[in-house]
DSSP file (Angstrom, degrees, kcal/mol; ACC not computed):
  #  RESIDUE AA STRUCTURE BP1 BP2  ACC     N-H-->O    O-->H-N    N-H-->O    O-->H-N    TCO  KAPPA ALPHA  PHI   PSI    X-CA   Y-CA   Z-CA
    1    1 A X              0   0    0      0, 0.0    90,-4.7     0, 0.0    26,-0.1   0.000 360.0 360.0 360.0 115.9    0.9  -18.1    0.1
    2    2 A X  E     +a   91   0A   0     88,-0.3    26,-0.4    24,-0.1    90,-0.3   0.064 360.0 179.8 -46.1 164.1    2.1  -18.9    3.7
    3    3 A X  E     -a   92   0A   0     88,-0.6    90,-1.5    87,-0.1    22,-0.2  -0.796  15.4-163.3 174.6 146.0    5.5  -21.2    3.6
    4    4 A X  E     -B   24   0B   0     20,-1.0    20,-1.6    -2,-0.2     2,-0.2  -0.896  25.4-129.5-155.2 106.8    7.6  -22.7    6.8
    5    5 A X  E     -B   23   0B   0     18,-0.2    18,-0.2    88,-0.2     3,-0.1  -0.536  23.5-173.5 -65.9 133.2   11.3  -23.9    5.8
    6    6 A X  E     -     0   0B   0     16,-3.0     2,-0.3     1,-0.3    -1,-0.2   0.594  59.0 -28.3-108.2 -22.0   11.2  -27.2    7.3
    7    7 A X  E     -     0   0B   0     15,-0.2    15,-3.4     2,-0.0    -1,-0.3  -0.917  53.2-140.1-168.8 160.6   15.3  -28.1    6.5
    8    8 A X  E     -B   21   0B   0     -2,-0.3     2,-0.5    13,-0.3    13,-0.2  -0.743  11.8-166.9-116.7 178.0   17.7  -27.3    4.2
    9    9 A X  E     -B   20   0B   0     11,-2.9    11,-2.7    -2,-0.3     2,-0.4  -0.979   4.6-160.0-154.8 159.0   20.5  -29.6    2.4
   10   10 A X  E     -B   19   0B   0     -2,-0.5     2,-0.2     9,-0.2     9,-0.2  -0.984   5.6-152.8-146.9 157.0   23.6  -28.5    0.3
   11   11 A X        -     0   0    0      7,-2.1     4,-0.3    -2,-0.4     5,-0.2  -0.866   6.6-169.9-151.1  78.1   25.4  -30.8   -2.1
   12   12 A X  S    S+     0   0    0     -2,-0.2     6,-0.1     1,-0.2     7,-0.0   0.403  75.8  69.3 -10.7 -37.1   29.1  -30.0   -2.7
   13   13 A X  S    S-     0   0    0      5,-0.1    -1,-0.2     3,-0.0     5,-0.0   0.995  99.5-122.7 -86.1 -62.4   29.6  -32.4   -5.6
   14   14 A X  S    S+     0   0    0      2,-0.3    25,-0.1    -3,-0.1    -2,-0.1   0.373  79.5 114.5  95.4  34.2   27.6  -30.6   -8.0
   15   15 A X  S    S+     0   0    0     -4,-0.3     2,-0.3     1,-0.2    24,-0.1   0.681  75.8  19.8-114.5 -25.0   25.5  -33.4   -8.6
   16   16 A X  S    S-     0   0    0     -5,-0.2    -2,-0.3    23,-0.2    -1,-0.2  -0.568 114.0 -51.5-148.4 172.1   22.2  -32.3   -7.4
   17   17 A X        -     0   0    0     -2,-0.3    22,-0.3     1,-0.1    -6,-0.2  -0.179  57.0-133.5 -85.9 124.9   20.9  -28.9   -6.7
   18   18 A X  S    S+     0   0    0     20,-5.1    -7,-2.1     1,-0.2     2,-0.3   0.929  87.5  24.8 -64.9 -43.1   23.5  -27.1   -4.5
   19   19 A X  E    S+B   10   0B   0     19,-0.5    18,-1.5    -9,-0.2     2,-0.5  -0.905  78.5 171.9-112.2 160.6   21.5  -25.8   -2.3
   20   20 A X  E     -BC   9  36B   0    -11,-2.7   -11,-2.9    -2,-0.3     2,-0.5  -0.962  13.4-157.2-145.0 167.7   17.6  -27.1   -1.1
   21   21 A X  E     -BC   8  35B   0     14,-3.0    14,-1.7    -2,-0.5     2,-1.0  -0.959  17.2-143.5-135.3 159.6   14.9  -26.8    1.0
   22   22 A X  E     - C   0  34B   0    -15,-3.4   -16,-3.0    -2,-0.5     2,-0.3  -0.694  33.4-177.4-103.2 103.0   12.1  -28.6    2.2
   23   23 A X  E     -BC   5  33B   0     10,-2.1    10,-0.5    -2,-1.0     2,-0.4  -0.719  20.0-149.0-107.4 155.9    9.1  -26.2    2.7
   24   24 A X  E    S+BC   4  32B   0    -20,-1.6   -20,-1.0    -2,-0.3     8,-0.3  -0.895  86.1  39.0 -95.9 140.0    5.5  -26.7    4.0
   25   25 A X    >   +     0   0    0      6,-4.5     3,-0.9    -2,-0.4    -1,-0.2   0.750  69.4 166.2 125.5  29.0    2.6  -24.4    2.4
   26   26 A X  T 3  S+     0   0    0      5,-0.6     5,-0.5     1,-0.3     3,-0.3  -0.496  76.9  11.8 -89.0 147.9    4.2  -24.8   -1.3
   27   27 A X  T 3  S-     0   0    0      1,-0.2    -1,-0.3    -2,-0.2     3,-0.1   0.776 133.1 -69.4  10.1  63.6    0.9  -23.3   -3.5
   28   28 A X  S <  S+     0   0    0     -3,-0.9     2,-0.3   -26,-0.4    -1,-0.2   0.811 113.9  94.5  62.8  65.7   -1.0  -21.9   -0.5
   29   29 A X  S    S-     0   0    0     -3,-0.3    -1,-0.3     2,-0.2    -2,-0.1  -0.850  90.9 -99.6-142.9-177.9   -1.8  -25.1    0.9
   30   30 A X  S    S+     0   0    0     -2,-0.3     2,-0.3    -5,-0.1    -3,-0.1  -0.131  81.3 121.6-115.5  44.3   -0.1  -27.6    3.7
   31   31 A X        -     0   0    0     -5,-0.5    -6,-4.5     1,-0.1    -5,-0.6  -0.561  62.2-127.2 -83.4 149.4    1.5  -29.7    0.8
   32   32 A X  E     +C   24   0B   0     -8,-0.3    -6,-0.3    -2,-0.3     2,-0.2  -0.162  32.2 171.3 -87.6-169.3    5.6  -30.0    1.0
   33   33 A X  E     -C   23   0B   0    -10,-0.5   -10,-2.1    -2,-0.1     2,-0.3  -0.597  31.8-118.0 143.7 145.9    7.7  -29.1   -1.7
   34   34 A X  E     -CD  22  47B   0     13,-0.7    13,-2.5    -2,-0.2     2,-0.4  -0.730  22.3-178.8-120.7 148.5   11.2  -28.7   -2.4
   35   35 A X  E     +CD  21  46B   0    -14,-1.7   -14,-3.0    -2,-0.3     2,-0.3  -0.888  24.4 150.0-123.2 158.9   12.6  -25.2   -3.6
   36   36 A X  E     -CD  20  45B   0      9,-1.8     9,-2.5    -2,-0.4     2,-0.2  -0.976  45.0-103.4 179.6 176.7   16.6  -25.3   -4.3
   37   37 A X        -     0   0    0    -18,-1.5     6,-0.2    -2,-0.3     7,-0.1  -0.550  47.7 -90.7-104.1 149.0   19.2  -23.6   -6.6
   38   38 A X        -     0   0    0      4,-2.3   -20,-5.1    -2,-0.2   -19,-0.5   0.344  58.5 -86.0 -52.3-165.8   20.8  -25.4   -9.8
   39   39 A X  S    S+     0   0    0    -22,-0.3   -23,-0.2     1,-0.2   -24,-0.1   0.870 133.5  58.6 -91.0 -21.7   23.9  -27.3   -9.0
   40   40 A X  S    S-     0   0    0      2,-0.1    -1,-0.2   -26,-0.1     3,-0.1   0.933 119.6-108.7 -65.9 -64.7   26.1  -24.2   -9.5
   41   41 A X  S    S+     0   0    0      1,-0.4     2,-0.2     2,-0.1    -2,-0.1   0.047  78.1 128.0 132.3  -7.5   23.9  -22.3   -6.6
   42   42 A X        +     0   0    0     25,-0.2    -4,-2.3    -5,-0.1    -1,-0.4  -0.543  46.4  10.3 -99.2 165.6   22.3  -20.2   -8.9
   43   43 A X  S    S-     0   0    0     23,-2.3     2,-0.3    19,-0.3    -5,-0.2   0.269  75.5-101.6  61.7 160.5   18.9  -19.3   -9.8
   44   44 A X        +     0   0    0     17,-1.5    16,-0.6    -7,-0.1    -7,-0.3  -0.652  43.9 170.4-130.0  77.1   15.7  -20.3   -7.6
   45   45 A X  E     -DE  36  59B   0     -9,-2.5    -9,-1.8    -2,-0.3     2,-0.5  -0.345  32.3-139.0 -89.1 162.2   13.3  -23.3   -8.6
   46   46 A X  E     -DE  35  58B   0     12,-1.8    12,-1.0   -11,-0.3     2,-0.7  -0.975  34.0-137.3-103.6 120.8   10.4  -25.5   -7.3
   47   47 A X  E     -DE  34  57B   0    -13,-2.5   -13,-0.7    -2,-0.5     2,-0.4  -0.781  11.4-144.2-103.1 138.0   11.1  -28.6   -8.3
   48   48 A X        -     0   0    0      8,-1.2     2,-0.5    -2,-0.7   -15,-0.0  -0.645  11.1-145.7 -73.9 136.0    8.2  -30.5   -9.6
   49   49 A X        +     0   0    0     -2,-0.4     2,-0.4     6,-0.2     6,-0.1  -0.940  17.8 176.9-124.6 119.8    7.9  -34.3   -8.9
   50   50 A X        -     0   0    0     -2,-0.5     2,-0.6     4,-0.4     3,-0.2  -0.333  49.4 -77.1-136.4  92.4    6.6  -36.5  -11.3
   51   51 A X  S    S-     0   0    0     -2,-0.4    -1,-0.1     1,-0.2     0, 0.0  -0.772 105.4 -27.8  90.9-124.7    6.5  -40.5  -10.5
   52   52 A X  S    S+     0   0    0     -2,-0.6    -1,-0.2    -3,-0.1     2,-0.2  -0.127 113.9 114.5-101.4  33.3   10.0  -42.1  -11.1
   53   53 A X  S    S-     0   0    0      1,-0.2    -3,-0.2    -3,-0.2    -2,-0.1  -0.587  81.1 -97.1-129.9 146.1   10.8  -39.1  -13.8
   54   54 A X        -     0   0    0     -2,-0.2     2,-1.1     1,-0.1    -4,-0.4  -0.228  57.5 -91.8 -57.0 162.3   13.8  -36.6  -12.8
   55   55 A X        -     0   0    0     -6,-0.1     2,-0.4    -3,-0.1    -6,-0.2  -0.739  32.9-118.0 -96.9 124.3   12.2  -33.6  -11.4
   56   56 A X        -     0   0    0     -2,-1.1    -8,-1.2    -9,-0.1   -10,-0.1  -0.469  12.5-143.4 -66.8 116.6   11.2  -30.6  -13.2
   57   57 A X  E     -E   47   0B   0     -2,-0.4     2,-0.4   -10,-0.1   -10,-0.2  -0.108  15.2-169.5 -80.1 151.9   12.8  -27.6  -12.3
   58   58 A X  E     -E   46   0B   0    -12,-1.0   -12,-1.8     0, 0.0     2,-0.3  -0.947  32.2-122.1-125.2 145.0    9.8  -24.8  -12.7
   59   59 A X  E     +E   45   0B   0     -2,-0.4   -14,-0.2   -14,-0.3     3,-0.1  -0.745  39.2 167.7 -90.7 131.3   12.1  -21.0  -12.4
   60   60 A X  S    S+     0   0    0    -16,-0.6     2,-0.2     1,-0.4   -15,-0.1   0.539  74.8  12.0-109.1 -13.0   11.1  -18.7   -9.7
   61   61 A X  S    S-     0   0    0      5,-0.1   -17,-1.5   -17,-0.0    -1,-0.4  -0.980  77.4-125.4-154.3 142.2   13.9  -16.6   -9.9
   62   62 A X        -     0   0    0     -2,-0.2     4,-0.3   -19,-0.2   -19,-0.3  -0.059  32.9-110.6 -75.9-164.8   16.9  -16.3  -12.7
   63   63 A X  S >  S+     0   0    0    -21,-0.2     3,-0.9   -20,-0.2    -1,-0.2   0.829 120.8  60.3 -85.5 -39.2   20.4  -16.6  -11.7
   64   64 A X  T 3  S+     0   0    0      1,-0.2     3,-0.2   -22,-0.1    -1,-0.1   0.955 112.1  39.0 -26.8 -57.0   20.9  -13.0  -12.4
   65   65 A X  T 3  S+     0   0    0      1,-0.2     2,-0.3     0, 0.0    -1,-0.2   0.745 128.9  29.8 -80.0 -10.7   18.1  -12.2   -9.7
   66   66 A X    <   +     0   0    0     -3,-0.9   -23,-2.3    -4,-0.3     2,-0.3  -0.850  62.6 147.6-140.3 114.1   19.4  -15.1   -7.2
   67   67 A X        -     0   0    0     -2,-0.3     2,-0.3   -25,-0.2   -25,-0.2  -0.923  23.2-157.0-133.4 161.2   22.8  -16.8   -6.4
   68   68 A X        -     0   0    0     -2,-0.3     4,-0.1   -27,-0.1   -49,-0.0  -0.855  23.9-125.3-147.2 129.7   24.3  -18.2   -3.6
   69   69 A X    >   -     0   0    0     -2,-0.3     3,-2.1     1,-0.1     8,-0.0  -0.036  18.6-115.1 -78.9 171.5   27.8  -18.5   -3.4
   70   70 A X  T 3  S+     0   0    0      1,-0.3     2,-0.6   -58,-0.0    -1,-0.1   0.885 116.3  52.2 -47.4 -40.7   29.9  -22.0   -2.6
   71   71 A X  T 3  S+     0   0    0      0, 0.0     2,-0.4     0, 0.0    -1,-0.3  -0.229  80.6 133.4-128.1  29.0   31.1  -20.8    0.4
   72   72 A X    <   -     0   0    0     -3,-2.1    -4,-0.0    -2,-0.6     0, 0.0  -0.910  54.1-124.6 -85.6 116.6   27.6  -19.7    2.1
   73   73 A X        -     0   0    0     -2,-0.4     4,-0.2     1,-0.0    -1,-0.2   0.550  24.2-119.6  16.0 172.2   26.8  -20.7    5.9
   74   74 A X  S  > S+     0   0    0      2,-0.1     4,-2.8     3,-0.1     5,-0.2   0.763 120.8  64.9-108.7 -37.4   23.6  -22.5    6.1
   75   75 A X  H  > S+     0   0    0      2,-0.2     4,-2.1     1,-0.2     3,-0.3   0.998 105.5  40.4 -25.2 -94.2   22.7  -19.7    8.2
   76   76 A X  H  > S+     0   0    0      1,-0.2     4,-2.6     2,-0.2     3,-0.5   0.977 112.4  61.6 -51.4 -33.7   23.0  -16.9    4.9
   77   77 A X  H  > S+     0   0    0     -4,-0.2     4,-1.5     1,-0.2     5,-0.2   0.904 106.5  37.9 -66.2 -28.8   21.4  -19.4    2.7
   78   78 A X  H  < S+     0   0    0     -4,-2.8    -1,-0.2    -3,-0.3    -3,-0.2   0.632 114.0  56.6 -96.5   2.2   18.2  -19.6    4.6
   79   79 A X  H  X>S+     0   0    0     -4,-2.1     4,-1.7    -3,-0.5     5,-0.6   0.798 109.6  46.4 -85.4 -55.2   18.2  -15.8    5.2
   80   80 A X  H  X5S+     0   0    0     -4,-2.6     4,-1.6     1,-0.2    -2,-0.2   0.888 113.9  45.3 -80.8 -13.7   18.4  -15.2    1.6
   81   81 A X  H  X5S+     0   0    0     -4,-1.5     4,-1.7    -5,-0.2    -1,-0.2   0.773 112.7  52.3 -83.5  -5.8   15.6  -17.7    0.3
   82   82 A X  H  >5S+     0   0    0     -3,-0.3     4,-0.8    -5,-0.2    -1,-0.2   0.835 113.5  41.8 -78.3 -29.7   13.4  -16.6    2.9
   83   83 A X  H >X5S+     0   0    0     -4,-1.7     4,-2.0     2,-0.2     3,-0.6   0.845 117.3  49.8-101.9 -68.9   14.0  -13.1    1.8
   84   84 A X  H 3X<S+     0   0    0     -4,-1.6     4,-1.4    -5,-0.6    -2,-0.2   0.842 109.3  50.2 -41.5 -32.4   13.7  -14.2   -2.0
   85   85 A X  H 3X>S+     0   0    0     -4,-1.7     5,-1.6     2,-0.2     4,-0.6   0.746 105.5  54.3 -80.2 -29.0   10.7  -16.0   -1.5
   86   86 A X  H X<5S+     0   0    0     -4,-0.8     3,-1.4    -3,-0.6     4,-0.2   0.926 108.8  51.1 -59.5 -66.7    8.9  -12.9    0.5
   87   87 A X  H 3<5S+     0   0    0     -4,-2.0    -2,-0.2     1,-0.3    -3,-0.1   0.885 103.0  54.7 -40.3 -65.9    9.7  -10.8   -2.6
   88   88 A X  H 3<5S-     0   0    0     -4,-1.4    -2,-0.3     1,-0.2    -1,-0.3   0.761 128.2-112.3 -57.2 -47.2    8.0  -14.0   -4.9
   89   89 A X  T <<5S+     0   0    0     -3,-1.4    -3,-0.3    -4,-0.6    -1,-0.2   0.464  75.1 137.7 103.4   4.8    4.9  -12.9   -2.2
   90   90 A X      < -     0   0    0     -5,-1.6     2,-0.5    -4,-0.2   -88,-0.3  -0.455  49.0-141.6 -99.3 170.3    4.9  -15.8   -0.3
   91   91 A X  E     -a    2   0A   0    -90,-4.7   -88,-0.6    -2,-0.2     2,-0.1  -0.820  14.4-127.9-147.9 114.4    4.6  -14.9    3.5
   92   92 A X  E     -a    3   0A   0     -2,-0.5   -88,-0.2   -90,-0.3     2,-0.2  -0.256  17.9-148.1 -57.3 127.2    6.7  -17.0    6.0
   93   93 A X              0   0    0    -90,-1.5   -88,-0.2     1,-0.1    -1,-0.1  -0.316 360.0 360.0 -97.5-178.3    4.8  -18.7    9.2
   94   94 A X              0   0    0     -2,-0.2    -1,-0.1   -90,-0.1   -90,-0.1  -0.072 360.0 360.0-119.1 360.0    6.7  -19.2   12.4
């Protein structure tokens, strides 16, 4: 599956997923979809969206196999999902 990070966002409070991104090409298609970390930073999910319902985290990676710490650059954060996501097999467009 092809994928192109279109932004990322990070959330401080711990209220929302600490870090996210907004990717194109999410199941081999040119659908969007948001991938992001728990609120901690850990672990790697696709969040599923369904209506007005919270979104359901589906796991692509534990925290064990993915973390990213508080005090990560936006810069290292999109170097390591980009790199995490290549492992998952997905293959990054330009």
């Amino acid at each position: 599956m092809s994928f192109h990070i279109e932004s990322t966002s990070y959330c401080a409070n711990g209220r929302a997923p600490r870090w996210s991104w907004w990717i194109r090409g999410v199941h081999g298609s040119s659908r969007y979809g948001i991938v992001g970390t728990d609120e901690d930073g850990d672990g790697l999910y696709l969040f599923i969206h369904r209506g007005n319902q919270a979104p359901e985290r589906q796991p692509l990676l534990g925290p064990e196999q993915f973390s990213l710490a508080g005090k990560s650059c936006r810069t290292e954060a999109l170097h390591q999902v980009s790199h995490a996501l290549k492992t998952l097999g997905w293959n990054q467009t330009a």
